[in-house]
C-alpha positions in Angstrom: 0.0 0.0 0.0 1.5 2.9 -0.6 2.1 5.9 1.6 -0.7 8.0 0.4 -3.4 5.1 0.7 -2.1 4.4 4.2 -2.4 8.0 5.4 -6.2 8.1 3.8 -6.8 4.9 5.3 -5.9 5.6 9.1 -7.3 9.3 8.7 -10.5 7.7 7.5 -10.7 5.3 10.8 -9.9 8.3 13.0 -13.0 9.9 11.6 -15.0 7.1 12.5 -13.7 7.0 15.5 -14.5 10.5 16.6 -17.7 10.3 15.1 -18.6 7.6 17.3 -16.8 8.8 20.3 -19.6 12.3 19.6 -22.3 9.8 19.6 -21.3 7.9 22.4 -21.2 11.6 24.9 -24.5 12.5 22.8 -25.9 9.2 24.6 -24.5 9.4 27.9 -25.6 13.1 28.0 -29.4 12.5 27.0 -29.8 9.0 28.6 -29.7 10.1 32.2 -32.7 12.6 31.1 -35.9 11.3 32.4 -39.1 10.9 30.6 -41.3 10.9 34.3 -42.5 14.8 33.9 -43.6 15.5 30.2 -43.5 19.5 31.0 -40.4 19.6 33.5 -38.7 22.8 32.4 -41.3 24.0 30.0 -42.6 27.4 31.0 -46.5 28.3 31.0 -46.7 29.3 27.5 -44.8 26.2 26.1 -46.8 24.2 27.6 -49.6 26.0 25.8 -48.6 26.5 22.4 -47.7 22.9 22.4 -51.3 22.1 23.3 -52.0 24.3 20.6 -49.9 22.8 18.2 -51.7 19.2 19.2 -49.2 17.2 20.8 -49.5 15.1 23.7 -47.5 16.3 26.8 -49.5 13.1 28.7 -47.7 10.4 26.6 -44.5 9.9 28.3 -41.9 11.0 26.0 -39.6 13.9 26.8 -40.7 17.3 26.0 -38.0 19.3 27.4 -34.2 19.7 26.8 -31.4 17.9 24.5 -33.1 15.5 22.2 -31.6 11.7 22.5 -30.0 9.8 20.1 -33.6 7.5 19.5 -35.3 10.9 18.9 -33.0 12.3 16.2 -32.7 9.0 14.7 -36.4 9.1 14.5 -36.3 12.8 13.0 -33.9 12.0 10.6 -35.9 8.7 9.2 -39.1 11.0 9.1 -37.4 13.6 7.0 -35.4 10.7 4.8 -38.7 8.9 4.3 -40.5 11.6 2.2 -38.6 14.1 1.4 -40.6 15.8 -1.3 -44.3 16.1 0.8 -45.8 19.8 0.6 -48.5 20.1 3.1 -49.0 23.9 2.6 -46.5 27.4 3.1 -45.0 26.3 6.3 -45.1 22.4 5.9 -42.6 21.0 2.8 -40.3 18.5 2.9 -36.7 18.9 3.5 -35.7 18.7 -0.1 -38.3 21.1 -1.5 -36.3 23.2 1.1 -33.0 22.3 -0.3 -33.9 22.8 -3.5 -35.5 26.4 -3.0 -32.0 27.6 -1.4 -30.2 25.6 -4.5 -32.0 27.3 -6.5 -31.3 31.2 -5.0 -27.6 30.3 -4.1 -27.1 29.0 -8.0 -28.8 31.6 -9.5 -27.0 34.1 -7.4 -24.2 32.8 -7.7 -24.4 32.4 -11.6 -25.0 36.4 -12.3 -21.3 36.7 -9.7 -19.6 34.9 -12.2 -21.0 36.4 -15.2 -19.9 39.6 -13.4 -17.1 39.1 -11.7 -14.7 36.8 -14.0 -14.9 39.3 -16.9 -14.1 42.4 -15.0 -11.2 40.6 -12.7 -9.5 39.7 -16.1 -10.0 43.3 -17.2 -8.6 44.7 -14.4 -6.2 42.1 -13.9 -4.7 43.0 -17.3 -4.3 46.6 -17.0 -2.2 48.1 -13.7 -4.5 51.2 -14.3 -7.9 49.6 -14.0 -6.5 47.7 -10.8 -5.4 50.8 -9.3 -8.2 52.8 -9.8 -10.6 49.8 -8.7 -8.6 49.1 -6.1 -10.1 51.4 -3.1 -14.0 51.0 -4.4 -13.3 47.4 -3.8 -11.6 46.9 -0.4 -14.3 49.5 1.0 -17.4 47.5 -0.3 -15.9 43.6 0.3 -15.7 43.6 4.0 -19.6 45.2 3.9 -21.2 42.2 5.4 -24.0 40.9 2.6 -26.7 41.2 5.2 -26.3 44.6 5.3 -27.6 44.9 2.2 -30.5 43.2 2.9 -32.6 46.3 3.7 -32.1 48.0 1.0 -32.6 45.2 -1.5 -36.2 44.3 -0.1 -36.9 48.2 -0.2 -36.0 48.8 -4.2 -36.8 45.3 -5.4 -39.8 44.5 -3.4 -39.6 41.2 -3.4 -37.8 38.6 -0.8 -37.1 35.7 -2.8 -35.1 37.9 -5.9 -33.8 40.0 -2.6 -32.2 36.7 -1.7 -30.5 36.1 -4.8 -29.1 39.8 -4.8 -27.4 39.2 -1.6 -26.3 36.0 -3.0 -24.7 37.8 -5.7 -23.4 40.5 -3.5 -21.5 38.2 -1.3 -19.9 35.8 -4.5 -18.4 38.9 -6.7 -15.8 39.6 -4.4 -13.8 36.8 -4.0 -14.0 35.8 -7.4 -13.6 39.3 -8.3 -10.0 39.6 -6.7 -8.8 36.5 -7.3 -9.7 36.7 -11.0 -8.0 40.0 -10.6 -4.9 38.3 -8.9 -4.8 35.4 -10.9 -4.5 36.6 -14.2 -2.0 39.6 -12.9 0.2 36.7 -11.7 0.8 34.9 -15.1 4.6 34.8 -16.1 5.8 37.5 -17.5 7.9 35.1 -19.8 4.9 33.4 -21.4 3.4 36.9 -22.4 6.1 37.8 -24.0 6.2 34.3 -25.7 2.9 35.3 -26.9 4.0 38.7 -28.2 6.8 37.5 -30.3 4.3 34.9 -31.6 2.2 37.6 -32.5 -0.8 36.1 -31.0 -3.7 37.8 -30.9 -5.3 39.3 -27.7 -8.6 37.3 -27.7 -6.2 34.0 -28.4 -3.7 35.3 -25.9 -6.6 36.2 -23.2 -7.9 32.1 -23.6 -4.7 30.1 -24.2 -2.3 31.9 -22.5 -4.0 33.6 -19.6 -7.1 31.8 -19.3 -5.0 28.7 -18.4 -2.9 30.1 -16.2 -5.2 31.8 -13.8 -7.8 28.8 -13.7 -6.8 27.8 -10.5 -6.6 31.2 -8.8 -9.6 31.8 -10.2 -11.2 28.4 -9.1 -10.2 29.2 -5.7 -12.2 32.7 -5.6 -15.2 30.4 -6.9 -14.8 28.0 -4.1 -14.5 30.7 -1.1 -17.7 32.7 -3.0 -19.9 29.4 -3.3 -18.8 28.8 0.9 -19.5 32.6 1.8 -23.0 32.2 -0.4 -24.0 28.7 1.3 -23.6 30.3 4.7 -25.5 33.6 3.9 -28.8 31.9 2.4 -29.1 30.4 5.1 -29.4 33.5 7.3 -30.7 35.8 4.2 -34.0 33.2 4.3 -34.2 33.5 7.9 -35.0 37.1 7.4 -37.3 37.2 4.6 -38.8 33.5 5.4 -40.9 31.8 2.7 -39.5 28.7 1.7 -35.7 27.8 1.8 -33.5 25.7 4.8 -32.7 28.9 6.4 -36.3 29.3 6.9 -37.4 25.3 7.9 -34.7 26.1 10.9 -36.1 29.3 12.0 -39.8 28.0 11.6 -38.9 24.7 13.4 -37.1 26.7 16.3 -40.4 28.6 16.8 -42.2 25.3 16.5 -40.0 24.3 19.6 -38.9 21.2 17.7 -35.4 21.0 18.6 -34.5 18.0 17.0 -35.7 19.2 13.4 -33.2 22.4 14.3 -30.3 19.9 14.8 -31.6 18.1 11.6 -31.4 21.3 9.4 -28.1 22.1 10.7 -26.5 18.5 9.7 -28.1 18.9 6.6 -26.5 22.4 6.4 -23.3 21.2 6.7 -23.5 18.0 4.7 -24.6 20.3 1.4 -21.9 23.1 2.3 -19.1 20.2 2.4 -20.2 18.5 -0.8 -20.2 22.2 -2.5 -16.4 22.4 -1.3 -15.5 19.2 -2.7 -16.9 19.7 -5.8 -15.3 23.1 -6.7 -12.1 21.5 -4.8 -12.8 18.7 -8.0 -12.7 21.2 -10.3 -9.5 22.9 -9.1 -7.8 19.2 -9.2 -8.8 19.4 -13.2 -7.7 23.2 -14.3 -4.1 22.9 -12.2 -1.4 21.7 -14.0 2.3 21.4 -12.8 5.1 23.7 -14.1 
């Protein structure tokens, strides 16, 4: 086996053993919780919007506090199960929520690149453009997207399209500095290669430039489609409607803890298989010198 495989290999069993060692405190800090007092710790007016919201306090199972292992595993089976039920505005299955932020975050996303990649090679190809950019972009990049929130809902009038527009805000940046970075960073040698070949700009810009800042430029993608997953979330916590950001924040006032911690793994499972896909693509556009 060689020493790659090996490394992979014992890294991989180290995860499982943490994982399991997480599970294994989860347990031991739920099990000693008692099921004897449905309401114990539940103030008046949980008590009564859970009446409200039908469920039995009578039957015995814990109400109150940290949810056990059974409980999530029940949560997570529910959810699993049927995924794609719609029983109204503020009752759809996890993966019409999923695909709702999808949906925003690649839209959003989209319009970034369209925006961003062209002008960062522009600018990355002229000292004077980057110059003169320069201060308009390092005082609106550390403006935090939410910020602009507000103003979005106020001119566009609409939440869902508000949501994309932050989306977009927070992606340009990144992409639009490493873009920006990237293709100011190709050898100065292989320029002037392309000079005394007399190769055309547009041919220059997508055989000689192009392939050199790829990876640069896949980077910026990869922190913009990380920044983006994290602010739908909170964006469609804001404007609610339909989206994961908004299942957590409905469940939460729901009181349904374990749907909360359900969202969140979920969260974090889609945000990690976005990183390894653009981390895919970075793997394909690098190439070794």
């Amino acid at each position: 086996m060689s020493p790659s495989k090996n490394l992979n290999l014992r890294a991989g069993l180290l995860s499982v053993l943490i994982f399991l060692v997480v599970l294994g405190i989860w347990y031991a800090a739920t099990a000693s919780s008692g099921a004897a007092n449905s309401t114990a710790g539940m103030t008046p007016e949980q008590i009564e919007y859970a009446k409200m919201m039908g469920k039995d306090l009578g039957a015995g199972t814990k109400a109150s506090g940290f949810p056990s292992l059974a409980e999530m595993g029940t949560t997570v089976w529910g959810h699993v199960s049927n995924p794609f039920y719609d029983n109204g505005p503020n009752d759809k299955g996890i993966a019409i929520q999923l695909a709702h932020s999808l949906g925003r975050v690649a839209l959003g996303f989209g319009l970034a690149c369209l925006v961003a990649i062209p002008l960062g090679f522009v600018i990355g190809m002229s000292p004077l453009l980057r110059r003169a950019f320069d201060p308009f972009i390092q005082v609106l990049k550390p403006i935090s997207p939410l910020a602009w929130m507000p103003l979005a809902l106020y001119t566009i009038k609409d939440s869902s399209i508000s949501g994309i527009f932050v989306i977009f805000i927070c992606s340009v940046w990144p992409m639009l500095v490493n873009t920006a970075f990237g293709v100011a960073s190709v050898k100065r040698e292989w320029l002037n290669v392309s000079a005394t070949l007399q190769v055309n700009p547009l041919r220059k810009a997508f055989l000689v430039i192009l392939p050199a800042a790829a990876p640069t430029i896949l980077t910026g993608m990869r922190i913009s489609m990380g920044i983006a997953w994290l602010v739908i979330v909170a964006a469609e916590m804001l404007v609610g409607g339909t989206g994961i950001g908004y299942f957590v924040w409905n469940e939460w006032n729901n009181l349904s803890l374990t749907n909360v911690i359900f969202a969140i793994l979920v969260i974090g499972v889609v945000g990690m298989l976005l990183d390894l896909f653009f981390g895919q693509l970075q793997k394909v556009v690098t190439y070794v010198e």
